[in-house]
N, CA, C and O atoms as a printed pandas DataFrame, in Angstrom:
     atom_number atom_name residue_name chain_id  residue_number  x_coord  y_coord  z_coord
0              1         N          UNK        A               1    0.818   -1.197    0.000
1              2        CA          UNK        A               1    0.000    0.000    0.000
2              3         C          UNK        A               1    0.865    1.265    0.000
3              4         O          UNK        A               1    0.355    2.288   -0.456
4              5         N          UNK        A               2    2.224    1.307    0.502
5              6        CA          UNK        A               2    2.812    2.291    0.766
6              7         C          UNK        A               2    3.609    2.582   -0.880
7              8         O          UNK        A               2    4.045    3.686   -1.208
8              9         N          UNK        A               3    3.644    1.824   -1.420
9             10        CA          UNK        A               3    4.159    2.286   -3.127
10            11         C          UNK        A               3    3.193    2.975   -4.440
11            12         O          UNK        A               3    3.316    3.685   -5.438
12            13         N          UNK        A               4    1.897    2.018   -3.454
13            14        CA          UNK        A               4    0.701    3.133   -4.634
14            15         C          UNK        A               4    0.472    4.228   -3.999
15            16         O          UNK        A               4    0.267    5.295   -4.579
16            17         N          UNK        A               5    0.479    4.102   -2.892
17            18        CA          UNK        A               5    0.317    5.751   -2.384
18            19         C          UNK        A               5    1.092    6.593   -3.216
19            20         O          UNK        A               5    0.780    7.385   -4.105
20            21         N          UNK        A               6    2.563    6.117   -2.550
21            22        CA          UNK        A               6    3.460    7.386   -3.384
22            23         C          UNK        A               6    3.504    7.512   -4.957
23            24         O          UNK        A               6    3.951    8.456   -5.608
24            25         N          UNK        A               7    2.776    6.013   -5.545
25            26        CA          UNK        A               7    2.607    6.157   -7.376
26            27         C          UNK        A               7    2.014    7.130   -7.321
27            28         O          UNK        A               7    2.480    8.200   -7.713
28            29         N          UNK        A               8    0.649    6.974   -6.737
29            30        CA          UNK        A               8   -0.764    7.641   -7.148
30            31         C          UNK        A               8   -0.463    9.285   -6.708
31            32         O          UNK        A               8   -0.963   10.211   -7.346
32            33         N          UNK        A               9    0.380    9.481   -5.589
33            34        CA          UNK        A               9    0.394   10.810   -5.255
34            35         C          UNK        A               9    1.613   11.431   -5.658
35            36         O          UNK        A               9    2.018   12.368   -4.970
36            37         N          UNK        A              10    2.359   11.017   -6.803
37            38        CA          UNK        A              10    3.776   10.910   -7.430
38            39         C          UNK        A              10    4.502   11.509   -6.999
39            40         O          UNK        A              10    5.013   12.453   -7.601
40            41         N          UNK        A              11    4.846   11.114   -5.622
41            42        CA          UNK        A              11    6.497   11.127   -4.634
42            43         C          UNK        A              11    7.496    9.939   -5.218
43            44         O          UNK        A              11    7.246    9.047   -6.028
44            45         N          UNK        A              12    8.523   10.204   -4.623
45            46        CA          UNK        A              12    9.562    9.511   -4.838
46            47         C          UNK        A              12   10.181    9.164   -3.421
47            48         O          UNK        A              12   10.499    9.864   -2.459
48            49         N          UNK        A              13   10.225    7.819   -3.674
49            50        CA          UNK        A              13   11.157    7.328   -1.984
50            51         C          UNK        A              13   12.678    7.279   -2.381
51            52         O          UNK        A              13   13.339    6.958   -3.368
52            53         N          UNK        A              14   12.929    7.827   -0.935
53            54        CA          UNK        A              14   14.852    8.328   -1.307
54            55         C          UNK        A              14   15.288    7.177   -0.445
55            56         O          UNK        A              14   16.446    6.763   -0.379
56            57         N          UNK        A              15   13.908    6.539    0.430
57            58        CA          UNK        A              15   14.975    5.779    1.344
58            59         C          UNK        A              15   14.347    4.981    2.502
59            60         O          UNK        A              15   13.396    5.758    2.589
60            61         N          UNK        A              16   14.109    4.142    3.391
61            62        CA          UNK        A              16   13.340    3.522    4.244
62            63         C          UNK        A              16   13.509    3.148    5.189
63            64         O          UNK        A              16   13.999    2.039    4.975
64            65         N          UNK        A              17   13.435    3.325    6.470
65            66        CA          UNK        A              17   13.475    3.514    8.208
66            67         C          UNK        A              17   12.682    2.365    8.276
67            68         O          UNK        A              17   11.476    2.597    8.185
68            69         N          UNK        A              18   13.029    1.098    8.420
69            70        CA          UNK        A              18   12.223    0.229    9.431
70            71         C          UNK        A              18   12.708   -0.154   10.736
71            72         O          UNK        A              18   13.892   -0.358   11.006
72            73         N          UNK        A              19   11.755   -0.238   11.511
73            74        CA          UNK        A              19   12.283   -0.867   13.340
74            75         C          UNK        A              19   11.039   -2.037   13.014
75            76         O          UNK        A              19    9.827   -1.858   13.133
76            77         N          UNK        A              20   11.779   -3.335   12.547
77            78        CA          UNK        A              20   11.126   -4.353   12.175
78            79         C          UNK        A              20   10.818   -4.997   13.775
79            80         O          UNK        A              20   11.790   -5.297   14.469
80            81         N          UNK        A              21    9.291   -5.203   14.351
81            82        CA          UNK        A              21    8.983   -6.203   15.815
82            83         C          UNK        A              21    9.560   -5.583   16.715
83            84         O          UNK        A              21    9.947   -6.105   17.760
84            85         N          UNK        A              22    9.741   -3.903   16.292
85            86        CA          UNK        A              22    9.196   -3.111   17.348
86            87         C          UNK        A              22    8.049   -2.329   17.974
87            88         O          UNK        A              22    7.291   -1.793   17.166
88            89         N          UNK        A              23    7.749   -2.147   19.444
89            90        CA          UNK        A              23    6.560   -1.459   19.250
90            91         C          UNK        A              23    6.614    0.041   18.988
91            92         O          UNK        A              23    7.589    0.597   19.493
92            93         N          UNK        A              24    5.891    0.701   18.401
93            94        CA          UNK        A              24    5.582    2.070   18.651
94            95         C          UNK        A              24    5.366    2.641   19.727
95            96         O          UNK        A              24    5.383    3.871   19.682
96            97         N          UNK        A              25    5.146    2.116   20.785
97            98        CA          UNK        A              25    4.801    2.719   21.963
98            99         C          UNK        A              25    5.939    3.318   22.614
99           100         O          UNK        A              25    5.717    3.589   23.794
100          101         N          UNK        A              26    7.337    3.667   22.105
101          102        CA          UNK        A              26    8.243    4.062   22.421
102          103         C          UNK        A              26    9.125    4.972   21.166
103          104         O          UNK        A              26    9.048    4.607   19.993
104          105         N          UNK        A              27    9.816    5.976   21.506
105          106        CA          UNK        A              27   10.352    6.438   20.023
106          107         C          UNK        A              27   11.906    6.547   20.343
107          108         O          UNK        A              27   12.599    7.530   20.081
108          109         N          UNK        A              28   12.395    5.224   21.032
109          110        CA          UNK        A              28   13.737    4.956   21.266
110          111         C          UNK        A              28   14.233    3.615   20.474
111          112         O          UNK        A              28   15.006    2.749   20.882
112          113         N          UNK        A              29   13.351    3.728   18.836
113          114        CA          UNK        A              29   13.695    2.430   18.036
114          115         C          UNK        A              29   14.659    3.813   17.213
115          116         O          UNK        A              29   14.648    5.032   17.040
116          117         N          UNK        A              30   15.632    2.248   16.821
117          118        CA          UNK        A              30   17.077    2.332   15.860
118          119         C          UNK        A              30   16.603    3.214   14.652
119          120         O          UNK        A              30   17.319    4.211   14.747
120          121         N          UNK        A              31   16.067    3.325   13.944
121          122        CA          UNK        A              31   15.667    3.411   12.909
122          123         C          UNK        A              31   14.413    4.626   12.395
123          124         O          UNK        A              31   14.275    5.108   11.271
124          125         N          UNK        A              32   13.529    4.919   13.753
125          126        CA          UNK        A              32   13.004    5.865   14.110
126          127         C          UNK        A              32   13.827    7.004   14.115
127          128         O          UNK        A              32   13.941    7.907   13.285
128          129         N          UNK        A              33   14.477    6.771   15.384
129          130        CA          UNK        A              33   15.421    8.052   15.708
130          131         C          UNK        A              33   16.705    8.124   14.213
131          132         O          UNK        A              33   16.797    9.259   13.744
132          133         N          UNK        A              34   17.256    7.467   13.794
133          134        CA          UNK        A              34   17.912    7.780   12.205
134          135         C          UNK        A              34   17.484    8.498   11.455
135          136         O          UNK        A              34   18.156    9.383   10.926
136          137         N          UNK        A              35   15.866    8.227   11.155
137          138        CA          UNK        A              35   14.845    9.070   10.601
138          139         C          UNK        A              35   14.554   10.920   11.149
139          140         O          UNK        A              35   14.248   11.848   10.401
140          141         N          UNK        A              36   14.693   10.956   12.090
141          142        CA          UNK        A              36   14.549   11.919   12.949
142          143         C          UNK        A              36   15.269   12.922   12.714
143          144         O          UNK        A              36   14.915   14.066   12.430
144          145         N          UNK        A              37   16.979   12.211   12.911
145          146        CA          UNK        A              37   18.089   13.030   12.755
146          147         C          UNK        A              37   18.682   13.338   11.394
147          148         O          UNK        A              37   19.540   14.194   11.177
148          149         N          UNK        A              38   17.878   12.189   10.126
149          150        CA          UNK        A              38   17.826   12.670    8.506
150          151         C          UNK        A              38   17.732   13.561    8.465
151          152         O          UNK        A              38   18.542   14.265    7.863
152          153         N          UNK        A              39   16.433   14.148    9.237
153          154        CA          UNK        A              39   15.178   15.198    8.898
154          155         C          UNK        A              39   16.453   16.634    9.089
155          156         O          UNK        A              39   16.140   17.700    8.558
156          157         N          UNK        A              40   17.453   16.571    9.645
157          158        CA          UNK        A              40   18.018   17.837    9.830
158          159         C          UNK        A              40   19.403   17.874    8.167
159          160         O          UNK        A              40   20.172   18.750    7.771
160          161         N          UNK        A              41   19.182   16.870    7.817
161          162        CA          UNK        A              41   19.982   16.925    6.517
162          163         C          UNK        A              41   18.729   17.794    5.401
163          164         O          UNK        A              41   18.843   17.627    4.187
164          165         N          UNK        A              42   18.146   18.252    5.685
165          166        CA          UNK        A              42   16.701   18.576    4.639
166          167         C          UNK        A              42   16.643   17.614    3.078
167          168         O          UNK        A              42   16.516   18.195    2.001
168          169         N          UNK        A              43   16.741   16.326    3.165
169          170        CA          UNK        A              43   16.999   15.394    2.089
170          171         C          UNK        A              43   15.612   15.241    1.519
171          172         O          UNK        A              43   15.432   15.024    0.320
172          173         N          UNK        A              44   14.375   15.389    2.630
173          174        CA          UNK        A              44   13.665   14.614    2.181
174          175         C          UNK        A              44   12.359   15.886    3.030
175          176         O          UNK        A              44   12.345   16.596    4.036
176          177         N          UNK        A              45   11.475   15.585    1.942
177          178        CA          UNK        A              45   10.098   16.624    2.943
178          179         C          UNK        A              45    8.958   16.326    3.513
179          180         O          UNK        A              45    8.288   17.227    4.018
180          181         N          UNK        A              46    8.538   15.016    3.533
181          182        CA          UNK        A              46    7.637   13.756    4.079
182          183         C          UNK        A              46    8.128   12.178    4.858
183          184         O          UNK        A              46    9.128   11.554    4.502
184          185         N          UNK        A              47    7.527   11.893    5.568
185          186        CA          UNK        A              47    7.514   10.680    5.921
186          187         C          UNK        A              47    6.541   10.238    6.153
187          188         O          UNK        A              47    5.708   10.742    6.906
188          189         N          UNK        A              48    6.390    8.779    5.316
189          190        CA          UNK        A              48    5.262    8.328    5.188
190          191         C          UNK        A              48    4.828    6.777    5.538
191          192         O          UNK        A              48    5.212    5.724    5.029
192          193         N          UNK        A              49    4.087    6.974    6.369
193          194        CA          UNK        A              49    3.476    5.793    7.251
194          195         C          UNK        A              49    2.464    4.835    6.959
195          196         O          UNK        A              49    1.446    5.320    6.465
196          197         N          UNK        A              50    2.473    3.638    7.128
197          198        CA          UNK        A              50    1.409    3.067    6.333
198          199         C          UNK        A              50    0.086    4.034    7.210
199          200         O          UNK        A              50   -0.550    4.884    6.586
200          201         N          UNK        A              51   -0.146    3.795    8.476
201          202        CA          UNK        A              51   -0.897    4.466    9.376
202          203         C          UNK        A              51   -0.550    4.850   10.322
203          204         O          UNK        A              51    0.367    4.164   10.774
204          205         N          UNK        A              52   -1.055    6.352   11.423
205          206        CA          UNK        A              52   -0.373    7.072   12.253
206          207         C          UNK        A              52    0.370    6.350   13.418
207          208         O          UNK        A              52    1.396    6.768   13.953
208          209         N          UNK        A              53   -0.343    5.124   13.754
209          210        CA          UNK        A              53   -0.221    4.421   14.727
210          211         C          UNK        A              53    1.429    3.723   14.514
211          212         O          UNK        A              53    2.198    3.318   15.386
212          213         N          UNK        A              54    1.570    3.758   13.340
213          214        CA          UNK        A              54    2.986    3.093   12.811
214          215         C          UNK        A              54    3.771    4.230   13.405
215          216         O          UNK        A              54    4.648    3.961   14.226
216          217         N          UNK        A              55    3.617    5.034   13.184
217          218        CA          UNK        A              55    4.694    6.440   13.626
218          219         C          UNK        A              55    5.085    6.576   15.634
219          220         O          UNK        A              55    6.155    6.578   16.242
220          221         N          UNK        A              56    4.019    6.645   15.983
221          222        CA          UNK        A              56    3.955    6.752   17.445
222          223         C          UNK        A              56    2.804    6.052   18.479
223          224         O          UNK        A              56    1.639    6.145   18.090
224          225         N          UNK        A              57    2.980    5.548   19.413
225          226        CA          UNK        A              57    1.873    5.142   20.265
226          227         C          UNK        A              57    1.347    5.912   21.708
227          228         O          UNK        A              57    0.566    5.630   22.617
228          229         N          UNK        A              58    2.250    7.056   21.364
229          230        CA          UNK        A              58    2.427    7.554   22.375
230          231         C          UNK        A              58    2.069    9.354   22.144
231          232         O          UNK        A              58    2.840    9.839   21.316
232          233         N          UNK        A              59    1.243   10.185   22.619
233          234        CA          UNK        A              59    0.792   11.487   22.138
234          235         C          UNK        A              59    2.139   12.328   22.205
235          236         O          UNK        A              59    2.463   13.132   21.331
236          237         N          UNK        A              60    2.796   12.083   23.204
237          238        CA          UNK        A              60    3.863   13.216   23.961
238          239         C          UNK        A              60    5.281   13.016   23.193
239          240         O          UNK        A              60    6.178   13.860   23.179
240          241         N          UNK        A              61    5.319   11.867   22.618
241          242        CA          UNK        A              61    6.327   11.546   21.599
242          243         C          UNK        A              61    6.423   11.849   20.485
243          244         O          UNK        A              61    7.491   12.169   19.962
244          245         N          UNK        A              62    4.786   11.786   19.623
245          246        CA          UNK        A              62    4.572   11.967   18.776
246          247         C          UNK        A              62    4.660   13.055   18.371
247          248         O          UNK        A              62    5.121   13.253   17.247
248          249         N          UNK        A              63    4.117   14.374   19.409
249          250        CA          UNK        A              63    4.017   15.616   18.997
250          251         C          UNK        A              63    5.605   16.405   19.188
251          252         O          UNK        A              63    5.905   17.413   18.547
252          253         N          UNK        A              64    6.535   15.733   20.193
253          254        CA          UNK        A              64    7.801   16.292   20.161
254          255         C          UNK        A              64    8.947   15.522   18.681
255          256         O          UNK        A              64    9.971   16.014   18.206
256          257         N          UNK        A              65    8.403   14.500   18.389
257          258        CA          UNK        A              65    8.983   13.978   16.889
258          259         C          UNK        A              65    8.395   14.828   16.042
259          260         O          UNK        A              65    9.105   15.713   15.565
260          261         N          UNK        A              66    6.847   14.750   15.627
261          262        CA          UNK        A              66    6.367   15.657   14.777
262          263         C          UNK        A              66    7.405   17.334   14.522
263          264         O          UNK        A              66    7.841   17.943   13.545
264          265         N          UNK        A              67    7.421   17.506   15.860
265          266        CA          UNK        A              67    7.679   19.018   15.802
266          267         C          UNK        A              67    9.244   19.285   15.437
267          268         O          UNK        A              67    9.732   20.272   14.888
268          269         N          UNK        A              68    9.833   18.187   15.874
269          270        CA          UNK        A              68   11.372   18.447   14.958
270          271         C          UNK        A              68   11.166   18.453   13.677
271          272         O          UNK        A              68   11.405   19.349   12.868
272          273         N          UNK        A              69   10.486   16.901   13.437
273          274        CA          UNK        A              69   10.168   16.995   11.838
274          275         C          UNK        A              69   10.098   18.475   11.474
275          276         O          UNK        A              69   11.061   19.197   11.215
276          277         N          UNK        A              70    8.355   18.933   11.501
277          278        CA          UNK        A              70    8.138   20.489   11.335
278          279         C          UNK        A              70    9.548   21.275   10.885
279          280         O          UNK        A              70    9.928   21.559    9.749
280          281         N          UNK        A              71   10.029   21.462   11.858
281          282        CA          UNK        A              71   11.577   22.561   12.144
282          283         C          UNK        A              71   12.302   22.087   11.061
283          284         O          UNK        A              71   13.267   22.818   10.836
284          285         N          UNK        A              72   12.187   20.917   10.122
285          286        CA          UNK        A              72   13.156   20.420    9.411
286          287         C          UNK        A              72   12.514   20.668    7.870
287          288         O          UNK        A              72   13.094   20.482    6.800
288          289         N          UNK        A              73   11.077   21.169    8.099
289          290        CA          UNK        A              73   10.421   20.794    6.755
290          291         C          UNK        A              73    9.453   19.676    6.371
291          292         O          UNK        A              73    8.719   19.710    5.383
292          293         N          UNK        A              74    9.520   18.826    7.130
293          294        CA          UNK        A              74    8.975   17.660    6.995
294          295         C          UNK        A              74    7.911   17.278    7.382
295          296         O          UNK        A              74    7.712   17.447    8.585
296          297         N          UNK        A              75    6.837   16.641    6.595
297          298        CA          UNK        A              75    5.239   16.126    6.911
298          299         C          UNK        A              75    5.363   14.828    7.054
299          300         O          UNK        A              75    6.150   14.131    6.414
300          301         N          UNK        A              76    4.361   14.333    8.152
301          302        CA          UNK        A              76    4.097   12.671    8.144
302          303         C          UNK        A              76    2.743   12.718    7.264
303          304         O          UNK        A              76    1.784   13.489    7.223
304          305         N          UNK        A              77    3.094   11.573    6.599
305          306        CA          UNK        A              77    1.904   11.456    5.994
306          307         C          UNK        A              77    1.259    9.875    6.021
307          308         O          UNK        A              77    2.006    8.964    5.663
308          309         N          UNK        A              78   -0.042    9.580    6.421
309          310        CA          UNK        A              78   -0.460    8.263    6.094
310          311         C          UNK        A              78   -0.523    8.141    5.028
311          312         O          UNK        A              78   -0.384    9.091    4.259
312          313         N          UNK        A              79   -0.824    6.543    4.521
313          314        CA          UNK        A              79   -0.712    5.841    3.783
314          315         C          UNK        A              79   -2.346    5.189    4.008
315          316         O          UNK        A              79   -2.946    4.912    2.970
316          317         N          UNK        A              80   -2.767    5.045    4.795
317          318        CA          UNK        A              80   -4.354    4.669    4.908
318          319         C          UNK        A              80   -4.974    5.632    5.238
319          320         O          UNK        A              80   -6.027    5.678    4.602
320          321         N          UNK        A              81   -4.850    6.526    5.991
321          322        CA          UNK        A              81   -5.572    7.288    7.026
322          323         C          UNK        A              81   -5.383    8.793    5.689
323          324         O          UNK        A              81   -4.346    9.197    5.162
324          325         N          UNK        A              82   -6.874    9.312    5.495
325          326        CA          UNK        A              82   -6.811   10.749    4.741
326          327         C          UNK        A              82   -6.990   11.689    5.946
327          328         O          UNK        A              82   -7.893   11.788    6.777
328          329         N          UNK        A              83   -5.691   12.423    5.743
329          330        CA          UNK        A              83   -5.951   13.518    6.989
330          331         C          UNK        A              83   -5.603   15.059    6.144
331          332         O          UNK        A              83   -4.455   15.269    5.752
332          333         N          UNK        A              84   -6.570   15.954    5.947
333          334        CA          UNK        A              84   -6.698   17.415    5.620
334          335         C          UNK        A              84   -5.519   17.939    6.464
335          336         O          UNK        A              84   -5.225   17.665    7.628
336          337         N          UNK        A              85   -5.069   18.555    5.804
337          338        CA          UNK        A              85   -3.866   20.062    6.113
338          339         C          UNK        A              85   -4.920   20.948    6.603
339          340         O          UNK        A              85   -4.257   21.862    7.095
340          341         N          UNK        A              86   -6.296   21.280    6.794
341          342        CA          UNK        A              86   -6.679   22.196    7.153
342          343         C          UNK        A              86   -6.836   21.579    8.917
343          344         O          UNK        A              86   -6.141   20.777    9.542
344          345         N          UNK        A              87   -8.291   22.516    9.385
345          346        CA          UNK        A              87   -8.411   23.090   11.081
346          347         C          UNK        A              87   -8.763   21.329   11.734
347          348         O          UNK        A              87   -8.490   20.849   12.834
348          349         N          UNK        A              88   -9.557   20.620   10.365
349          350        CA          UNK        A              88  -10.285   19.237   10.981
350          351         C          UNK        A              88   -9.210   18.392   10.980
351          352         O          UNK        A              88   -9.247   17.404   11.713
352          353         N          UNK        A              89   -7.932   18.677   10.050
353          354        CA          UNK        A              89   -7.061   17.411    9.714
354          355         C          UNK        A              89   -6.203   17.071   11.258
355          356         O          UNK        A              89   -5.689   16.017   11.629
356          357         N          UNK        A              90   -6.317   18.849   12.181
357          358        CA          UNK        A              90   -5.664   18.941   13.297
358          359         C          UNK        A              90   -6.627   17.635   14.234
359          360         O          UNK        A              90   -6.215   16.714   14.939
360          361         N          UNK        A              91   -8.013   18.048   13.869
361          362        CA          UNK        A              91   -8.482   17.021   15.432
362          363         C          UNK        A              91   -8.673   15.878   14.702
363          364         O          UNK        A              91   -9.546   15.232   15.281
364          365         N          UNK        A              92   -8.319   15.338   13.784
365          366        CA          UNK        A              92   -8.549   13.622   13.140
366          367         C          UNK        A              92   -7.289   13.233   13.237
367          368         O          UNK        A              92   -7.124   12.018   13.126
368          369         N          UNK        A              93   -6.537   13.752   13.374
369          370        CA          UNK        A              93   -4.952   13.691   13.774
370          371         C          UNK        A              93   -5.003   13.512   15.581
371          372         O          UNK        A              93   -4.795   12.516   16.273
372          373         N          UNK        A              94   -5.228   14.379   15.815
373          374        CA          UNK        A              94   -5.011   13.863   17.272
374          375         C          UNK        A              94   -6.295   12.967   17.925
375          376         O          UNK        A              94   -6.179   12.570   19.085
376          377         N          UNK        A              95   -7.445   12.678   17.199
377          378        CA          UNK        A              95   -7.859   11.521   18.205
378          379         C          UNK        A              95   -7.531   10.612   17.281
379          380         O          UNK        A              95   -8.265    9.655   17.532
380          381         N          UNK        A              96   -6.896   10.358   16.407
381          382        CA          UNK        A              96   -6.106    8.910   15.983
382          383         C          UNK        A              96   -4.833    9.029   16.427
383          384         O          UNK        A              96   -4.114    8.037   16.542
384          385         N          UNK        A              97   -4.487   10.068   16.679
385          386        CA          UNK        A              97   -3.569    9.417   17.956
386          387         C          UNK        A              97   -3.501    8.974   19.567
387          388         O          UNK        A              97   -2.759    8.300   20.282
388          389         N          UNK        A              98   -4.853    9.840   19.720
389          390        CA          UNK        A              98   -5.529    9.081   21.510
390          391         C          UNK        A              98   -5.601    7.809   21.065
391          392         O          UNK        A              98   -4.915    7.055   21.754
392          393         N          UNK        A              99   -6.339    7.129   19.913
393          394        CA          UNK        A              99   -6.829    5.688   19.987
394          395         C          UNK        A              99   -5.683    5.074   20.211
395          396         O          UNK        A              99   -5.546    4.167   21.032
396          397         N          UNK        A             100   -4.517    5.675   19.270
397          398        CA          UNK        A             100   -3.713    4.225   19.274
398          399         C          UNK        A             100   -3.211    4.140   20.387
399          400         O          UNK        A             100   -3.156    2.972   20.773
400          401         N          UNK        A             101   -2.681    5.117   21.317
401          402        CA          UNK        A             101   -2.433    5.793   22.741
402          403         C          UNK        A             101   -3.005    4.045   23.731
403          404         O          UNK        A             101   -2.569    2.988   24.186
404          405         N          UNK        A             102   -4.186    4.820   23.554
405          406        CA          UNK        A             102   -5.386    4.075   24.350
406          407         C          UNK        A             102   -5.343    2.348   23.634
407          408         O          UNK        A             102   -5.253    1.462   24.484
408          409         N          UNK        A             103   -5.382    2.058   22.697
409          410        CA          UNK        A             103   -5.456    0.872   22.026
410          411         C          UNK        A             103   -4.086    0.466   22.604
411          412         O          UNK        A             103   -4.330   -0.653   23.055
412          413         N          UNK        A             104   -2.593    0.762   22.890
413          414        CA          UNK        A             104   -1.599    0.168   23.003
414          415         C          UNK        A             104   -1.668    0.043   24.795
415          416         O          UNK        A             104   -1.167   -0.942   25.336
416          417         N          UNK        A             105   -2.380    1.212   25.672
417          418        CA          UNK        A             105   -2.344    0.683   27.066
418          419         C          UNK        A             105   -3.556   -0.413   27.108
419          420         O          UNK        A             105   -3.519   -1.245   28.014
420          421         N          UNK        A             106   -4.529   -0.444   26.255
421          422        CA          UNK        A             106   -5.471   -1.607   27.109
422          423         C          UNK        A             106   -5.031   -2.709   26.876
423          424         O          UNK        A             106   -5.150   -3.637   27.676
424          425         N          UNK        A             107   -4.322   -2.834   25.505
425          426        CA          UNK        A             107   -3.655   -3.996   25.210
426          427         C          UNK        A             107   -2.795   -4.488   26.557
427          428         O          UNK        A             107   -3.062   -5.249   27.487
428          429         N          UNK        A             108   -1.839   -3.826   26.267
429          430        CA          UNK        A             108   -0.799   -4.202   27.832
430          431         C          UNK        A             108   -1.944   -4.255   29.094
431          432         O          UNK        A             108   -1.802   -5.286   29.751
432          433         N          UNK        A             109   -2.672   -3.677   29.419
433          434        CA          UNK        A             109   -3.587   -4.116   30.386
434          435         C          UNK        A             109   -4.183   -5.475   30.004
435          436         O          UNK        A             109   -4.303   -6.164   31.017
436          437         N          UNK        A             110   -4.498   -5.948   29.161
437          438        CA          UNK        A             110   -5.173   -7.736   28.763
438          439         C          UNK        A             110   -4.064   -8.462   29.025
439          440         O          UNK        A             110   -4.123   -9.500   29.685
440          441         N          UNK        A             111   -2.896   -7.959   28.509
441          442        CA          UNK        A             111   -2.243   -9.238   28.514
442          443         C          UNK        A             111   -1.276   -9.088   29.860
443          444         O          UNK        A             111   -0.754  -10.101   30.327
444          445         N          UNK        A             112   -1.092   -7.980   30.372
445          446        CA          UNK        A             112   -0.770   -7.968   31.866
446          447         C          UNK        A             112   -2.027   -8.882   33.360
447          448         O          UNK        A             112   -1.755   -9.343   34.468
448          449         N          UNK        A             113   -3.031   -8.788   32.766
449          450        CA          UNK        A             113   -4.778   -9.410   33.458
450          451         C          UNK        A             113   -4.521  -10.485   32.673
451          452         O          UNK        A             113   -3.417   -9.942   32.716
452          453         N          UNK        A             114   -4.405  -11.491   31.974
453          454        CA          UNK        A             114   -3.845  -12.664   31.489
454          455         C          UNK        A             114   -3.056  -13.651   31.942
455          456         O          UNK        A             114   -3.274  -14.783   32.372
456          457         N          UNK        A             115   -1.610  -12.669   31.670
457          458        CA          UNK        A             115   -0.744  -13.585   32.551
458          459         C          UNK        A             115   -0.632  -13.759   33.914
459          460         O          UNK        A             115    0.208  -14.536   34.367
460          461         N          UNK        A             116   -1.565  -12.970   34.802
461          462        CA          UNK        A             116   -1.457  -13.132   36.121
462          463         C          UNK        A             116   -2.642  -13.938   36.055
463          464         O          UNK        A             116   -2.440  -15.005   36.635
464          465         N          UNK        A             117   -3.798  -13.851   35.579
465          466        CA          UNK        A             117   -5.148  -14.609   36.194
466          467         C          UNK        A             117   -5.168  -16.389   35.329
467          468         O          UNK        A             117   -6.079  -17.217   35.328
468          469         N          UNK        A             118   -3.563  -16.472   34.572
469          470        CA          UNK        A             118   -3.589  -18.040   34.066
470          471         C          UNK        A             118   -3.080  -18.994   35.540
471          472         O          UNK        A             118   -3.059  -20.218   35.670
472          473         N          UNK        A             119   -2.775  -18.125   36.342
473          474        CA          UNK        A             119   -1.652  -19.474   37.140
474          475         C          UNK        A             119   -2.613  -20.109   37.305
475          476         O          UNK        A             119   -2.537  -21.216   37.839
């Protein structure tokens, strides 16, 4: 999905950041932070995610990554998720990022209530 995007919206990939069977819920992956510190080479003016949740799981991470990005030039952009540059793209942006927020603690809450209630 992430190659027709950029067909259909005719970008060009210079290059690709994976943190392969890591979670997002942290932005202390290898490959993340590489990405991060690109962004100050001005090589590139997007990064593009299959979905937001791929980028960050976390609001307070997200918006201090975002905002270097910003300073560097650089947009995240999904790959599933249509999010407007205008006033609405701001709040469809941030409650898809509460969900995934929220979707990555209840998770760890099931499987933390799991492994204690199997003994």
């Amino acid at each position: 999905m992430r190659y027709e995007y950029v067909n259909t919206n005719d970008y060009t990939v210079i290059g690709e950041h994976i943190d392969r069977v890591q979670s997002g819920k942290f932005d202390n992956r290898i490959e993340f932070q590489k990405m991060i510190a690109d962004s100050d080479k001005h090589i590139f003016e997007g990064v593009l995610v299959y979905q937001l949740d791929r980028f960050a799981r976390n609001r307070y991470d997200s918006a201090i990554c975002k905002a270097k990005l910003k300073k560097n030039g650089v947009r995240v952009l999904s790959a599933k998720e249509s999010i407007s540059d205008d006033a609405s793209g701001i709040l469809v942006e941030g409650v898809l990022e509460s969900m995934a927020e929220y979707y990555s603690v209840e998770l760890a809450q099931k499987i933390h209530r799991g492994m204690f209630y199997q003994c």
